[in-house]
C-alpha positions as a printed Julia matrix, in Angstrom:
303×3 Matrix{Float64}:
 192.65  116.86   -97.29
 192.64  120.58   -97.06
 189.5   122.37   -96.91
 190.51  125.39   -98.99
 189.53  128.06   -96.62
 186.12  127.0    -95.47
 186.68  126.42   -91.86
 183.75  124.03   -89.96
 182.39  127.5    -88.67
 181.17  128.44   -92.54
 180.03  125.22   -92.99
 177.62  125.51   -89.72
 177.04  128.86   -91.09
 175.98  127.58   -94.58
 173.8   124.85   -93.1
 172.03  127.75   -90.98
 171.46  130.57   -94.32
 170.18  127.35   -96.51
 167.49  126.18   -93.62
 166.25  129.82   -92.42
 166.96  131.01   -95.64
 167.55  134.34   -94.05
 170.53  136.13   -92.72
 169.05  137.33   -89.14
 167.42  134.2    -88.07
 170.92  132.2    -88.96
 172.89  135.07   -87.35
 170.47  134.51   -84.02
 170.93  130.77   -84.29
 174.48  130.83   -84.29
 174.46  133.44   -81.74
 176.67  136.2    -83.89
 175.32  139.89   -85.11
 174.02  139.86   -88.3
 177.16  141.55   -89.84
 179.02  138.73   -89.13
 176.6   136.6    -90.49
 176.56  138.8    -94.11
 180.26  138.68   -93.72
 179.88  134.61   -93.38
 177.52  134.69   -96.28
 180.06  137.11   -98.21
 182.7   134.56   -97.81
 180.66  131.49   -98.81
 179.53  133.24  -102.13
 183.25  133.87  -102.78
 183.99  130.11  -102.29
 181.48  128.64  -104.19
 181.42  131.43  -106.32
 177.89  131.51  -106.52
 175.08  133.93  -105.04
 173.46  131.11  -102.88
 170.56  133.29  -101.69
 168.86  135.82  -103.55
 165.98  138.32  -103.74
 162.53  136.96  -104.93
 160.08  139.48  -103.55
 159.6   139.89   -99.81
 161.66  136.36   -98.97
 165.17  135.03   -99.93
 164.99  132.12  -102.12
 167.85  129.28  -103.03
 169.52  129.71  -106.13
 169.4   126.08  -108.04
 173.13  125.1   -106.98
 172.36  125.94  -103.28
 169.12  123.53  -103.38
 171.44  121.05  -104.6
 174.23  121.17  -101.75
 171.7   121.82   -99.03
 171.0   118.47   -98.02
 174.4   117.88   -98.01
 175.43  120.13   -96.26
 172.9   119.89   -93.54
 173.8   115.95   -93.32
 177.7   116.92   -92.93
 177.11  119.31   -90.05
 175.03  116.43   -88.35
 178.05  114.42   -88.7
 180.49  117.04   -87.2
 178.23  117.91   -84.27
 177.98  114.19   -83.73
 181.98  113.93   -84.23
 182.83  116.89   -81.81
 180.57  115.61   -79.45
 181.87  112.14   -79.43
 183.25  111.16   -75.58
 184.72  107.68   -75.1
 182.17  108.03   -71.84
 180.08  110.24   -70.18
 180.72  110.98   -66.69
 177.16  112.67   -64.91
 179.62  114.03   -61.97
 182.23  115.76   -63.43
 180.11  117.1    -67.15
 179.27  120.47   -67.36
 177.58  119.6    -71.1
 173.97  120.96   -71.69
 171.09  119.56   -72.51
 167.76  120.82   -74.47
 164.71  118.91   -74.3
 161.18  120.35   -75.68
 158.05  118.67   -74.86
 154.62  120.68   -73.94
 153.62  122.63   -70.61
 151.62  119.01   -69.74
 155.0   117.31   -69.93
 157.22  119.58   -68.07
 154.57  120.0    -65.15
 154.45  115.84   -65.06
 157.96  115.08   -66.04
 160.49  118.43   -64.96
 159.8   117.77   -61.27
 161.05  114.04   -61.35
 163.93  114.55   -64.24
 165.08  117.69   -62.1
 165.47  115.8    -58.91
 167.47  113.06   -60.54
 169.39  115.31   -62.95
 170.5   117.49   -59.72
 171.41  114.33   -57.61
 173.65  112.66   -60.35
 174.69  115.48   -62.45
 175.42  119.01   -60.34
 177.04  121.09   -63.33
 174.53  119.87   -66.1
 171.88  122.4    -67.69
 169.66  121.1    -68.5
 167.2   123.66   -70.7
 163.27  122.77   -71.3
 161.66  124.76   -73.91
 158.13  124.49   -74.86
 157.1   123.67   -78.72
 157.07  126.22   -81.53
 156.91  126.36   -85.37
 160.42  125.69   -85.75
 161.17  123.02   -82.76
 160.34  120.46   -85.62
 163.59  121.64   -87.78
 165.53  122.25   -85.2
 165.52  118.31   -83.88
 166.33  117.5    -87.12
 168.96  119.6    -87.75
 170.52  118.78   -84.05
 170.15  122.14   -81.95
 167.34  119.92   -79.58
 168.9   116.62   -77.46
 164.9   115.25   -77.15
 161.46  115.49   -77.37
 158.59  114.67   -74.99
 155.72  114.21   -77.41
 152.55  112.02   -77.13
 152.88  108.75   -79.61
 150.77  110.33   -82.64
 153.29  113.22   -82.76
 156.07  111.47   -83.27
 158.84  112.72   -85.69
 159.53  109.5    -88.95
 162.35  107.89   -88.98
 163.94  108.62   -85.18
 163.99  106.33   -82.25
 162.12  106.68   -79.27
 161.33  105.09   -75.98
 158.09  104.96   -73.94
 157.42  107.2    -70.98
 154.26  106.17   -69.42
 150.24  106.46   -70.32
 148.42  108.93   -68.86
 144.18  109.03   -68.74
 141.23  112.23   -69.2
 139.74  113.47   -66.13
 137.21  115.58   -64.85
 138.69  118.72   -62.28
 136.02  120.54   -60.51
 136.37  122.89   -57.09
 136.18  120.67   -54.35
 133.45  123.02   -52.7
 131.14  122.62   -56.13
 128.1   120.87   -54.35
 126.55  120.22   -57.69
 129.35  117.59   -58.77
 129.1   114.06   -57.04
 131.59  111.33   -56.96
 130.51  110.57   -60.5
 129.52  112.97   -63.64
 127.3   111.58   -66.31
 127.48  112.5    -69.63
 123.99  114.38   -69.73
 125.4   116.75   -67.1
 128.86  117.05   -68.74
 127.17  118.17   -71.55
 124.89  120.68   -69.44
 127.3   122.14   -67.55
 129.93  125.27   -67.94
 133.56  124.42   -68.8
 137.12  125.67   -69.47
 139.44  124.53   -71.51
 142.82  124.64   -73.24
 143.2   126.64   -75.85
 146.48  128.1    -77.74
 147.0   130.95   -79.67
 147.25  129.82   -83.27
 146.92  126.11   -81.48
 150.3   125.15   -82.37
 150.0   122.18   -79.64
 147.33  120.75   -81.51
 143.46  119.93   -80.69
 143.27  118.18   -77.67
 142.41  114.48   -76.87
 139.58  115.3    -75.26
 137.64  117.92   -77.92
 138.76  115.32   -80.5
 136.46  112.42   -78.81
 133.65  114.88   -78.71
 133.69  115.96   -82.5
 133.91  112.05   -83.07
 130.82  111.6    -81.38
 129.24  114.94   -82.5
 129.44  116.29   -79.06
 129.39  120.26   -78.39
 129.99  121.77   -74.61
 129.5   124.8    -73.41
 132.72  126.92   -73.09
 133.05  129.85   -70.44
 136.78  130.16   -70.51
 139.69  129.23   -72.83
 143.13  129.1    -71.22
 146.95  128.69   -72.88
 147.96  125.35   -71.04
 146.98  122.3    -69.1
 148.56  123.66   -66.42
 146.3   126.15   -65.67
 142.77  124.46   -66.23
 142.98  123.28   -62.39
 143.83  126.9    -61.76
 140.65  128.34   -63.05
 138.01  125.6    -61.54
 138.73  127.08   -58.21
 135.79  129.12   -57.07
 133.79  128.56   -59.64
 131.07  126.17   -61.0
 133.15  125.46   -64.01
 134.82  121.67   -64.58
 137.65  121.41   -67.35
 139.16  118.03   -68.69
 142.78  117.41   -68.03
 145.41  114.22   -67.46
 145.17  112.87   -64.36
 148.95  112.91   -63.62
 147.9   117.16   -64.02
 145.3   117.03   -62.06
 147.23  115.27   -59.14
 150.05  117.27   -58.99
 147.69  120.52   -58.66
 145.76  118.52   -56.36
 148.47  118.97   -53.87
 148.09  122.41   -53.61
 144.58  123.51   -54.87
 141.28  122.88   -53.29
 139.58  120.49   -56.42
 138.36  117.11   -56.76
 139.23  114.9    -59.45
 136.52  112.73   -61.27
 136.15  110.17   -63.54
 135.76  111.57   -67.19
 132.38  110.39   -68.68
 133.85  110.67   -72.49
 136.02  107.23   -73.24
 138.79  109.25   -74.64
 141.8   107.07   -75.73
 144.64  107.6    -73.29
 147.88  109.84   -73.85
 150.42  107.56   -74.86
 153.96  110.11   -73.75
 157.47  109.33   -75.77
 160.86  110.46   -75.37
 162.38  111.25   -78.99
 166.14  111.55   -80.28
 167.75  112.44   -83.31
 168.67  109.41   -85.43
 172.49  110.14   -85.32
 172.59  110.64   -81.5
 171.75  106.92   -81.2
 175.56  106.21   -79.92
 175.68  109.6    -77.77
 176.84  108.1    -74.73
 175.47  111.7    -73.39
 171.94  111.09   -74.34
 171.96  107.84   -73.41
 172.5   108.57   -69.77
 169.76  111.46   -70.47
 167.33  108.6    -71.63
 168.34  106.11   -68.59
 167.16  109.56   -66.14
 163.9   110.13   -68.01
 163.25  106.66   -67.55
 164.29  106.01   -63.8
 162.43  109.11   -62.9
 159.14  107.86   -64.19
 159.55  104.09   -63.05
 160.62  105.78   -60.01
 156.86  107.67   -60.11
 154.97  104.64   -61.28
């Protein structure tokens, strides 16, 4: 079989302009200028003979026989990433291969620590890259640029395997010199008192667990500070009269450097149930599977 002139490189190309749908964010995907990316597109319309994108207002739209081969097309690059990436084995010693695993700023504070340790031990030349989630993380896992996710259960992607990681409870974090918090906080003075929280721009992580439980129960708290991550809620309690709800795995690891105390929460809040996800088609990725086989020593190894 010949393939006419359309080297793989097009057809990654092709799969890239029908998902973005625009000629920059393919050309930064691929990692090429964008005149090499009109120059891919140029060549594409000459072999299909066909415009593929075009004009419709502000945006580029699909013209009706690109809708029809996108989903093709997308599924054959899957195939040929899987293909080129096929080993007979993975060696950890010797690979130099790199990894990309996305999961939120709770999940690399908990889990980076303990993967790193074991990565670095078994693996010396693997990257391994952790990004944190954005709009497109979603289409990206699908379309094979991400190895895994780190997602709680009820954010789980249809139709892709995954493996659990461990449970993980709500907590109260307060400064350990707050003399107005006891061993125990009832719910009369959770309610009463100041508190920070978690808060994205745009939220694209979601409500949390936590503020979820108190709508249910038509709860409302008083809110002195709103901060980007988890991470940082332990952070801000220092010094200050303030309390802020985290996961206790959080709150333990900055417990080891910051002067709080942890407390039971008062709210029953439903516990964080944490996941690692794959693609569907890396299921025989003798790669990933040793990736999977770390993720899950490292937390048995925590338990």
């Amino acid at each position: 079989m010949h393939l006419n002139r359309l080297d793989l490189n097009l057809v990654v190309a092709l799969d890239h302009l029908l998902a973005e749908r625009s000629v920059t964010r393919a050309a930064v995907l691929m990692s090429i200028s964008q005149p090499a990316m009109s120059g891919a597109l140029t060549r594409l319309r000459e072999h299909f003979d066909d415009a593929l994108l075009h004009r419709a207002g502000r945006d580029m739209a699909l013209t009706p026989f690109a809708a029809s081969l996108a989903p093709r097309v997308h599924d054959l690059v899957v195939q040929m990433g899987e293909l080129v990436r096929s080993r007979p084995h993975f060696d950890p010693a010797t690979s130099d291969r790199a990894f990309t695993v996305v999961g939120s700023d709770y999940a690399h504070s908990v889990l980076l620590p303990l993967v790193a340790q074991q990565v670095t031990k078994l693996a010396p030349r693997v990257t391994l890259h952790h990004e944190g989630r954005s709009n497109d993380h979603e289409a990206r896992f699908v379309r094979g640029l991400i190895d895994a996710f780190v997602v709680p259960r009820t954010m789980m992607l249809p139709n892709h395997p995954a493996m659990d990681l461990f449970n993980d409870h709500y907590v109260l974090v307060a400064c350990a010199s707050n003399t107005a918090i006891n061993e125990q906080v009832s719910l009369q003075q959770y309610i009463g008192m100041r508190h920070a929280i978690r808060k994205t721009a745009g939220d694209s992580g979601g409500v949390t667990r936590e503020e979820l439980r108190l709508m249910e129960l038509g709860l409302e708290r008083d809110i002195a500070l709103t901060v980007p991550t988890f991470e940082l809620l332990a952070k801000v309690v220092v010094g200050t009269p303030l309390v802020a709800g985290m996961q206790r795995r959080l709150a333990e690891v900055a417990a080891l450097s910051l002067p709080i105390k942890i407390l039971p929460h008062p709210v029953d809040i439903s516990p964080l149930e944490l996941v690692l996800q794959w693609p569907a088609a890396r299921e025989n990725d003798a790669g990933l599977t040793w990736l999977k086989d770390v993720f899950r020593t490292a937390v048995k190894n925590d338990i």
